[in-house]
PAPA-62020 format. One line per 5 residues: their letters; for each residue x, y, z of C-alpha. Coordinates in nm, 3 decimals, always signed. Example, Ala and Ser with C-alpha at 12.3 -4.5 7.8 and 13.67 -1.06 7.14 Angstrom:
2
as	+1.230:-0.450:+0.780; +1.367:-0.106:+0.714
% end
This chain:
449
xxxxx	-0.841:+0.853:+0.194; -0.873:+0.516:+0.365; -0.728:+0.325:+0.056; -0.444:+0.575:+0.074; -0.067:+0.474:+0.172
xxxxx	+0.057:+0.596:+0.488; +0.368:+0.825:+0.279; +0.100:+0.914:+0.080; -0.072:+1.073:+0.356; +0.209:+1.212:+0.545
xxxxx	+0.311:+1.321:+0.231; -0.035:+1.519:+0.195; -0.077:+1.627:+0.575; +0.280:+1.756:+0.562; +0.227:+1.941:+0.224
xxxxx	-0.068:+2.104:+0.390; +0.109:+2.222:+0.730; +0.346:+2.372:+0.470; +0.126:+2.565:+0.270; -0.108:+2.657:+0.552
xxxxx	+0.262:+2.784:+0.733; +0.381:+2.962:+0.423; +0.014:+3.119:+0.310; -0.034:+3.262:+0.704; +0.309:+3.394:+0.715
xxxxx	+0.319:+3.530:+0.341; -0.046:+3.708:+0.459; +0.101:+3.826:+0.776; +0.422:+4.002:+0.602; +0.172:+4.140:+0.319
xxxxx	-0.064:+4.322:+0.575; +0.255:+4.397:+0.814; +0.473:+4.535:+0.555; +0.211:+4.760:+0.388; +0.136:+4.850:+0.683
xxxxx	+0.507:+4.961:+0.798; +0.588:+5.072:+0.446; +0.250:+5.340:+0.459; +0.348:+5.460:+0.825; +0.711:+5.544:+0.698
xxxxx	+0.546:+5.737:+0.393; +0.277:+5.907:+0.593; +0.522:+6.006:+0.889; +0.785:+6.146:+0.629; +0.525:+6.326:+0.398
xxxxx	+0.384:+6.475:+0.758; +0.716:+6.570:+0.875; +0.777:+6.773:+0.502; +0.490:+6.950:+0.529; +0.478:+7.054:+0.905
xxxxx	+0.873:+7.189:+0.837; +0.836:+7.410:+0.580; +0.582:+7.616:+0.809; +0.921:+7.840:+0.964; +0.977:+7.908:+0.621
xxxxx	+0.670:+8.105:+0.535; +0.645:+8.404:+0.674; +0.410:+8.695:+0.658; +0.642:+9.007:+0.682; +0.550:+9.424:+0.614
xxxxx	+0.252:+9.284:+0.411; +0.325:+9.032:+0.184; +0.417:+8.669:+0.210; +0.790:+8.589:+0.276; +0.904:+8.246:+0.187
xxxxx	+1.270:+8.191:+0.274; +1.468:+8.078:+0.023; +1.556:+7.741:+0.166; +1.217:+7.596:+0.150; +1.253:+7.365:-0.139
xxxxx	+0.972:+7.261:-0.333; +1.099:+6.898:-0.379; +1.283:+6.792:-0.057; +1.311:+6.446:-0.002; +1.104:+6.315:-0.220
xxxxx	+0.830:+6.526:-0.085; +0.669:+6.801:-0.354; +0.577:+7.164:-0.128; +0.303:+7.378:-0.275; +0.150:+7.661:-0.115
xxxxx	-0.186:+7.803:-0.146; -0.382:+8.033:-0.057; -0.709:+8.009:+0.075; -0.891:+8.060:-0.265; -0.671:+7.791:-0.403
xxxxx	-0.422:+8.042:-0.575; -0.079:+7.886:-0.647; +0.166:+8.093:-0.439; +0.500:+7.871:-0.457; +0.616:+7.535:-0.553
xxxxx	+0.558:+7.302:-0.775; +0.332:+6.929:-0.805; +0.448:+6.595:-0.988; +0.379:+6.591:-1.371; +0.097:+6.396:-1.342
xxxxx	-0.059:+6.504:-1.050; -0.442:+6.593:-1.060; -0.457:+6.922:-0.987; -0.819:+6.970:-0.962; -0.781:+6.749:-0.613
xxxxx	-0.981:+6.893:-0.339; -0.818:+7.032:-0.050; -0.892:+6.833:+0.237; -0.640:+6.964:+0.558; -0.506:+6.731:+0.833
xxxxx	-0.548:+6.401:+0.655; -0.337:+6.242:+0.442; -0.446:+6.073:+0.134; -0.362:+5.790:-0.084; -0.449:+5.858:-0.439
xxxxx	-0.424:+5.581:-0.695; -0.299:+5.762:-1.019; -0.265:+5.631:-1.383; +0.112:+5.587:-1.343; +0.159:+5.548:-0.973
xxxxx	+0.023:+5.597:-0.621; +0.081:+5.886:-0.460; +0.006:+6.020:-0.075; -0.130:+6.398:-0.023; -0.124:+6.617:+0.282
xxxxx	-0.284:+6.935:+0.300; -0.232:+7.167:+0.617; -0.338:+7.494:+0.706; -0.032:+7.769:+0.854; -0.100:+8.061:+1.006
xxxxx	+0.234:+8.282:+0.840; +0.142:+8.552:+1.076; -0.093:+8.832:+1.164; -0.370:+8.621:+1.043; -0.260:+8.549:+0.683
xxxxx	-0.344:+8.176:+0.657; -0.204:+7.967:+0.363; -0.247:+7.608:+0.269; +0.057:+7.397:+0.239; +0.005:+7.072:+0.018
xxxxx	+0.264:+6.817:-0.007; +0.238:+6.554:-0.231; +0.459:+6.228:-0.208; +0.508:+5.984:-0.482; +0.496:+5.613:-0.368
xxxxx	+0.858:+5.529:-0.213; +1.100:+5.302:-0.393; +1.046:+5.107:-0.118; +0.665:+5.064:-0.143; +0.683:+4.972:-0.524
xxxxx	+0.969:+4.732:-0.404; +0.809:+4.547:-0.137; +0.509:+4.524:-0.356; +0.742:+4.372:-0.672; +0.870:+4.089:-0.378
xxxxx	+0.460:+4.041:-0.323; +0.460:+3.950:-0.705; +0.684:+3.779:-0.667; +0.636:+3.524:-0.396; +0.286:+3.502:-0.538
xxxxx	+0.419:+3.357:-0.831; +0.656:+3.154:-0.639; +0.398:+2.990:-0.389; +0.243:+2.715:-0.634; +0.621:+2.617:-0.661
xxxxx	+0.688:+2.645:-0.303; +0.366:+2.414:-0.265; +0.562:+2.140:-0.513; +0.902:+2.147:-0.330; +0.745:+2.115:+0.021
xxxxx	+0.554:+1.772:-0.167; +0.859:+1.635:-0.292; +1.012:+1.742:+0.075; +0.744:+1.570:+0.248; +0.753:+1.253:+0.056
xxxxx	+1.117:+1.200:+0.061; +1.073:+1.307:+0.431; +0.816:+1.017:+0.453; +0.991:+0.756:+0.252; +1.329:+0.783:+0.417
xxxxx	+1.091:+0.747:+0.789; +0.877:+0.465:+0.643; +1.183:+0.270:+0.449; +1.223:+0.063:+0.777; +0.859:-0.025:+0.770
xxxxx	+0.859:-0.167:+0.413; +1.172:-0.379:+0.465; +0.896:-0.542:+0.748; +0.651:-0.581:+0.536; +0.858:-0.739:+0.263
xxxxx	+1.043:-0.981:+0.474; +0.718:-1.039:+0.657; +0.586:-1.120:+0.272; +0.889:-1.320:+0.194; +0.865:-1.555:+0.523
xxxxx	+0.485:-1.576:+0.472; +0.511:-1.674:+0.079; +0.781:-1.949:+0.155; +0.654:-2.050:+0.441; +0.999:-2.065:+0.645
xxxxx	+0.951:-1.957:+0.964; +1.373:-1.963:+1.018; +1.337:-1.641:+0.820; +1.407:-1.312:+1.053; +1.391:-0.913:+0.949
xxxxx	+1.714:-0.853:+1.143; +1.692:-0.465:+1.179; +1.992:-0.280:+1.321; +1.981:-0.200:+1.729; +1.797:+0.108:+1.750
xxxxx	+1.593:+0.239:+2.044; +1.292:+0.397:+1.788; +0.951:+0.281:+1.765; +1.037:+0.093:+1.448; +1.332:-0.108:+1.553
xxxxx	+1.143:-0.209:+1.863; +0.870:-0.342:+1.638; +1.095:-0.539:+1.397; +1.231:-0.678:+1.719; +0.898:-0.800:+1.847
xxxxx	+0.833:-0.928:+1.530; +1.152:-1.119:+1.503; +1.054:-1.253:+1.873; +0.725:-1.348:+1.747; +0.860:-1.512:+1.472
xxxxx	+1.077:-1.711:+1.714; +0.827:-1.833:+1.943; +0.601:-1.947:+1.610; +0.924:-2.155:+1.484; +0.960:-2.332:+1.806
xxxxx	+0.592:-2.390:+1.764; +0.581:-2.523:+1.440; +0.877:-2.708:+1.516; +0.759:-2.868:+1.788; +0.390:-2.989:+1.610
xxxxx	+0.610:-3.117:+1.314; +0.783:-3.309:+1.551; +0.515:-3.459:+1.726; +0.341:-3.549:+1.426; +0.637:-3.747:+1.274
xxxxx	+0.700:-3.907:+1.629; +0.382:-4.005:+1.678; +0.309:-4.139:+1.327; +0.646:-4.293:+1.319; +0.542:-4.462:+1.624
xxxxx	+0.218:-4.585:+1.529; +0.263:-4.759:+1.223; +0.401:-5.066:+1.386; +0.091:-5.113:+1.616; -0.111:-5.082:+1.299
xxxxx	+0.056:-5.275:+1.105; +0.052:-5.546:+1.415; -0.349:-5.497:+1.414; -0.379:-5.546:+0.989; -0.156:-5.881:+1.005
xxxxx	-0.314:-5.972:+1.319; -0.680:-5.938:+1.152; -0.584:-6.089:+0.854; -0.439:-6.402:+1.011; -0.738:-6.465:+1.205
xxxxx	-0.993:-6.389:+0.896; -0.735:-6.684:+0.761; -0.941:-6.888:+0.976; -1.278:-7.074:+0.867; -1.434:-7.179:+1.173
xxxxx	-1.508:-6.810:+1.252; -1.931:-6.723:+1.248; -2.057:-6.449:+1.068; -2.028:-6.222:+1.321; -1.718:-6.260:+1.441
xxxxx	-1.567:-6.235:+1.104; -1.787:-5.877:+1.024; -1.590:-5.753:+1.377; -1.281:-5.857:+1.258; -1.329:-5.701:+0.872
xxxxx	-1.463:-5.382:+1.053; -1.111:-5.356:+1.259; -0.939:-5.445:+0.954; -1.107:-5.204:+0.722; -1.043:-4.892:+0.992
xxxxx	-0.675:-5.015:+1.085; -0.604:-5.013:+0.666; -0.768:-4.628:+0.668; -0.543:-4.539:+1.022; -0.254:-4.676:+0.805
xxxxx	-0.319:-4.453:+0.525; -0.373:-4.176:+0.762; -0.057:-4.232:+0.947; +0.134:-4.254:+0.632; +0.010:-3.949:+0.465
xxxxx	+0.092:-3.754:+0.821; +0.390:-3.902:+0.830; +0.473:-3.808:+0.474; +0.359:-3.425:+0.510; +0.589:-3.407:+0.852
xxxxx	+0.891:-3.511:+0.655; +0.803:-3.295:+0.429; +0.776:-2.981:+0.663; +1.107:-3.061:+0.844; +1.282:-3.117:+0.476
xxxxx	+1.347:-3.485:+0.526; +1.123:-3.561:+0.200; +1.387:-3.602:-0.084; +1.263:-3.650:-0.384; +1.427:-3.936:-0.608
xxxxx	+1.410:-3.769:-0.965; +1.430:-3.988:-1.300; +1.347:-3.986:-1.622; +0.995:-4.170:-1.647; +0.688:-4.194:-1.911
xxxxx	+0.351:-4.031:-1.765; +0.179:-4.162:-2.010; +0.259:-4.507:-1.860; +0.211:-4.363:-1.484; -0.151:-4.205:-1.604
xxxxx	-0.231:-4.537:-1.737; -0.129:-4.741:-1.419; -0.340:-4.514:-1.193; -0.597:-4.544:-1.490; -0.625:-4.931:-1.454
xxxxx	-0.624:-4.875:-1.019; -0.902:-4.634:-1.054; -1.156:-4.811:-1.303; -1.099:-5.090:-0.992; -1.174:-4.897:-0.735
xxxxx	-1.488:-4.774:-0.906; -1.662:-5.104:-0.993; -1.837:-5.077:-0.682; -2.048:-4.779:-0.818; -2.038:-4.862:-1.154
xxxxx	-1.822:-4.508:-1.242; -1.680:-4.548:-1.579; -1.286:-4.435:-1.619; -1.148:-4.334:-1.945; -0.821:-4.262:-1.994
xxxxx	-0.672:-4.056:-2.292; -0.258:-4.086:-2.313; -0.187:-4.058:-2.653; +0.182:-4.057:-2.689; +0.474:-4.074:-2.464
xxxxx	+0.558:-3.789:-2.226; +0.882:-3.785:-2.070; +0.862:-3.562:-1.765; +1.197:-3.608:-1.509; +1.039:-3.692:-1.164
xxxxx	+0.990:-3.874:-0.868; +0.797:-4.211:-1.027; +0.673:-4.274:-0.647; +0.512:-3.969:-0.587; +0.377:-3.889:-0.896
xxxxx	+0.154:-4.189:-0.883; +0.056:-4.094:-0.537; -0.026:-3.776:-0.609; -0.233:-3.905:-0.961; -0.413:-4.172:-0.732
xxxxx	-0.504:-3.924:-0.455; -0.688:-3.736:-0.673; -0.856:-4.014:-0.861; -0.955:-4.186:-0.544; -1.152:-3.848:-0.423
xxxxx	-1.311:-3.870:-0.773; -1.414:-4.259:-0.726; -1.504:-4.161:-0.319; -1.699:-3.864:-0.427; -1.846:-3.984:-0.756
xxxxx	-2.192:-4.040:-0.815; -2.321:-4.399:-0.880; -2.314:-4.495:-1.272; -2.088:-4.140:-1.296; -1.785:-4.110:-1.489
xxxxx	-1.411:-3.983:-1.489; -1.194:-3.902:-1.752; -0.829:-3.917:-1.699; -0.636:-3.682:-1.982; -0.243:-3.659:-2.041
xxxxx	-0.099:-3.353:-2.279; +0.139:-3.151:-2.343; +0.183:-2.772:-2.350; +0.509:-2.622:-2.408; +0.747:-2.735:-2.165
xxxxx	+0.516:-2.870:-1.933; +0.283:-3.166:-1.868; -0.071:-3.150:-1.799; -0.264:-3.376:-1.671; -0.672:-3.314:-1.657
xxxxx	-0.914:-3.543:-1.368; -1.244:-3.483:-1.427; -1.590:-3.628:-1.285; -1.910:-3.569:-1.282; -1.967:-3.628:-0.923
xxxxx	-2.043:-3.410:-0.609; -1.875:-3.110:-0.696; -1.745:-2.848:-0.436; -1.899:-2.575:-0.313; -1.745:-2.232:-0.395
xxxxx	-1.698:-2.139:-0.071; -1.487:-2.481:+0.008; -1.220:-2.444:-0.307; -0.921:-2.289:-0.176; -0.973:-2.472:+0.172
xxxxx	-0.938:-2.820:+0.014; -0.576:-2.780:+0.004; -0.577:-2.745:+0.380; -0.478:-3.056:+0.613; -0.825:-3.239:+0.772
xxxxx	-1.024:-2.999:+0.551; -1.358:-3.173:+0.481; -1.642:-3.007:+0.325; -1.956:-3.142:+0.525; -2.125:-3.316:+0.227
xxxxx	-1.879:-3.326:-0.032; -1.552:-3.479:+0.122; -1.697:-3.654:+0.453; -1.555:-3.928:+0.499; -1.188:-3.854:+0.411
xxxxx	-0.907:-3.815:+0.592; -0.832:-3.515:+0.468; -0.496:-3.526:+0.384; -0.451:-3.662:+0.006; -0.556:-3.311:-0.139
xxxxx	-0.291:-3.156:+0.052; -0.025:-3.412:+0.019; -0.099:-3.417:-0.405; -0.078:-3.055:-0.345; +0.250:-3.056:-0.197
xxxxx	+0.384:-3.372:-0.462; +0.283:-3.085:-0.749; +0.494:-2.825:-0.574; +0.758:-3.017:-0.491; +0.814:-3.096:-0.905
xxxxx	+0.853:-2.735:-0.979; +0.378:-2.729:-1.076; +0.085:-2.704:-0.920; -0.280:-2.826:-0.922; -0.553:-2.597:-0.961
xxxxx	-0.944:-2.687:-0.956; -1.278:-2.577:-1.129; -1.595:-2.697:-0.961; -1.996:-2.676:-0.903; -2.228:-2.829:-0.660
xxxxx	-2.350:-3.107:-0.809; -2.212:-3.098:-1.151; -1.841:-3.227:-1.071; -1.510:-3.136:-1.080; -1.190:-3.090:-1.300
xxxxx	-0.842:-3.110:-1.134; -0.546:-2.958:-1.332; -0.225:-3.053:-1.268; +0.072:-2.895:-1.481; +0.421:-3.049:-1.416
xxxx	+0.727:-2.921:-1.557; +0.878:-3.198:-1.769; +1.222:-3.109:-1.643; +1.318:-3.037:-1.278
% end
C-alpha cells in the first residue's frame, strides 16, 4: 500500500466509504422494508378476520352468516370452521395446504410452492356458546413480491454501483491532485535542466495547494539568488586572481633565469612555481565552469578532424607519462569530421587523459581509441591504473570530488568540466571501472551540432 499513488489510494478509501455507505443503507432498507411491508400484511389480514365476527351469528339454532361476509375481501380469503375442523363457509386459495393446523391468535407466514402466504386463525363466540374458528388466509401483497423484485434488483446492481463510485472516486481524485502533478513536473523539469529561473506559476488561490506551489516558487527564488550569487563570486574571484598568479609564475621563472641561485633556493622557488602553475589551472577551470553556469561560455563551432585532435592529445599524453613509464597508444584510423568547438574538445580529451597519466600505475598503459557509430563519434580512454571504487562513480562528475585514494591529489574539477565540454556538444561521457584494475571513459559526440 506504501508503493501506492496517492489517487490510487483516495481512489480506494473513497470506493470503500461508498460501498460500506451503500451496503449499510441497502441492509437497513432490506430489514426496514420487510419489516414495514409484513406489519401492513399482518395488520390487514388481522383486521379481515376480526370483521367478519358481526357477520356470524348464532340465531334459533343454527349458524347465521349474513350475506355480506365475503369470502375474498381485500385480498383476504374468510373460512369458517367449526371446532372439529368442519368447513362451514368460504373458501381457501388454490393452492393452499389444507391439512394446516389450526393454531388461533397468531399469524403465520407459510412459504408455499408458488408463493408466501400469511394465516390467521381466531376463535368467535357467534352466540349462546356456539364457538367457530375463523381462518383467513392472505396471499403475499403485490407489494411484498415488489419490494422484494427491487431487492433483486439492487443486488444485482451493487457490483456496478461499486465500479461507478471507482471511476467517481478517481476522477474525483485526479481533478484534486492535477495541481499537485503540474508541481511535481515543473519541479522535474527545473531539476533536470538545472535552471533555477524556472517557476510553477499556479493561479492565486487561497487552498492548501496553491499555497504550496507558492512556497515552492519562493523557495525557488531564494535558491536562484543563491546560486546566483556563488556563480558570481566564483567568476569574480577567479577573474581576479589570475593576474596575481600569473605575476607569481613570471616572477618565479625570471628568478630561476638566474644561475647564481644555491640549491635550495632554487627547490623554494620550483616549489612556488610548481603550486602557482596548479592554482592557475585551478583558477582557470573555476573560472571556465562559472561562465559556464551564468551562460557566458559560447562555444565556437567548426568543422574539425578528431582524428587529428585524438592524435594531438595522444602525442601530450605519452609526454606526460614518461615519468612513469605508462605506455600510450593511440588508434585513429581514418578521418572523423565531427562540427565542434576545436578548443574544448582538446580540453576535455586531455582532462581525461591527464587523470589516466595522474592515476596510472607505474609501467601501466592507456589506449586512446577514435570510431564511429552512426551519427556519432566515440571516443574510448582506457588504463589500467587505480580504478574507482563503485561507490565513487557517479560522484566523479561532481566539482572538488576526490575519491581518498584514487583521485587525491586533483583539483577536482577536470572531470566535471570534460563533463560539461561533452554536454555542451549535444554527448556525454560515461565510465566503467574496478578497484585496481582501471578504467574506461566513453565519450560519444554527435558529429553535427
Amino acid at each position: 500500500m506504501k508503493r501506492l499513488s496517492i489517487k490510487f489510494k483516495v481512489t480506494f478509501w473513497f470506493t470503500l466509504m461508498m460501498v460500506i455507505t451503500v451496503a449499510a443503507a441497502l441492509a437497513f432498507l432490506i430489514v426496514i422494508g420487510e419489516q414495514t411491508v409484513s406489519e401492513a400484511t399482518c395488520l390487514r389480514l388481522n383486521e379481515a378476520v376480526e370483521d367478519s365476527f358481526s357477520e356470524i351469528k348464532y340465531r334459533f339454532g343454527e349458524l347465521d352468516i349474513d350475506n355480506d361476509l365475503d369470502y375474498y375481501n381485500d385480498g383476504v380469503y374468510i373460512a369458517v370452521y367449526s371446532v372439529e375442523g368442519e368447513l362451514l363457509y368460504g373458501r381457501l386459495p388454490a393452492d393452499f395446504d389444507r391439512s394446516t393446523e389450526f393454531v388461533t391468535g397468531e399469524i403465520r407466514k407459510l412459504e408455499g410452492a408458488k408463493q408466501t402466504q400469511y394465516v390467521y386463525d381466531a376463535v368467535h363466540d357467534a352466540g349462546k356458546g356456539y364457538i367457530v374458528i375463523v381462518r383467513g388466509v392472505m396471499p403475499a401483497s403485490g407489494s411484498e413480491n415488489a419490494f422484494e423484485e427491487i431487492i433483486r434488483l439492487a443486488m444485482i446492481m451493487f457490483p456496478a454501483l461499486v465500479i461507478i463510485a471507482a471511476l467517481i472516486g478517481y476522477f474525483i481524485a485526479k481533478r484534486a491532485f492535477k495541481p499537485v502533478e503540474r508541481i511535481v513536473d515543473s519541479a522535474a523539469t527545473i531539476n533536470g535542466g538545472n535552471d533555477l529561473s524556472k517557476r510553477i506559476g499556479m493561479s492565486d488561490g487561497k487552498d492548501e495547494i496553491h499555497r504550496l506551489a507558492a512556497e515552492f516558487d519562493k523557495m525557488f527564488d531564494r535558491l536562484e539568488a543563491s546560486f546566483e550569487n556563488e556563480k558570481r563570486f566564483t567568476s569574480d574571484a577567479s577573474h581576479e586572481l589570475r593576474t596575481p598568479i600569473a605575476v607569481i609564475i613570471s616572477q618565479c621563472e625570471a628568478i630561476l633565469e638566474n644561475e647564481e641561485l644555491d640549491d635550495e633556493t632554487r627547490n623554494a622557488i620550483c616549489s612556488v612555481l610548481s603550486n602557482a602553475e596548479g592554482m592557475a589551472e585551478l583558477i582557470s577551470s573555476l573560472l571556465t565552469l562559472a561562465r559556464a553556469d551564468r551562460g557566458h561560455l559560447k562555444l565556437i563551432p567548426e568543422e574539425l578532424d578528431l582524428a587529428e585532435a585524438v592524435f594531438a592529445v595522444g602525442e601530450l599524453t605519452s609526454e606526460l607519462a614518461k615519468e612513469k613509464n605508462i605506455k600510450v597508444e593511440v588508434s585513429c584510423g581514418d578521418s572523423v569530421i565531427i562540427n565542434g568547438d576545436r578548443a574544448m574538445i582538446t580540453r576535455m580529451l586531455l582532462n581525461i587523459c591527464e587523470n589516466a597519466v595522474k592515476y596510472g600505475k607505474e609501467n601501466g598503459n592507456i589506449n586512446i581509441d577514435l570510431k564511429e557509430e552512426n551519427a556519432n563519434a566515440v571516443v574510448l580512454i582506457s588504463d589500467d591504473g587505480n580504478g574507482i571504487a563503485k561507490e565513487s562513480l557517479e560522484r566523479i562528475w561532481e566539482r572538488f570530488y576526490r575519491e581518498d585514494e584514487a583521485r587525491g591529489n586533483g583539483t577536482g574539477l577536470g572531470l566535471p568540466l570534460a563533463k560539461y565540454i561533452a554536454n555542451a556538444h549535444g554527448g556525454d561521457i560515461t565510465v566503467k571501472s574496478e578497484k585496481g584494475v582501471g578504467s574506461l571513459f566513453e565519450i560519444i559526440i554527435p558529429k553535427k551540432l
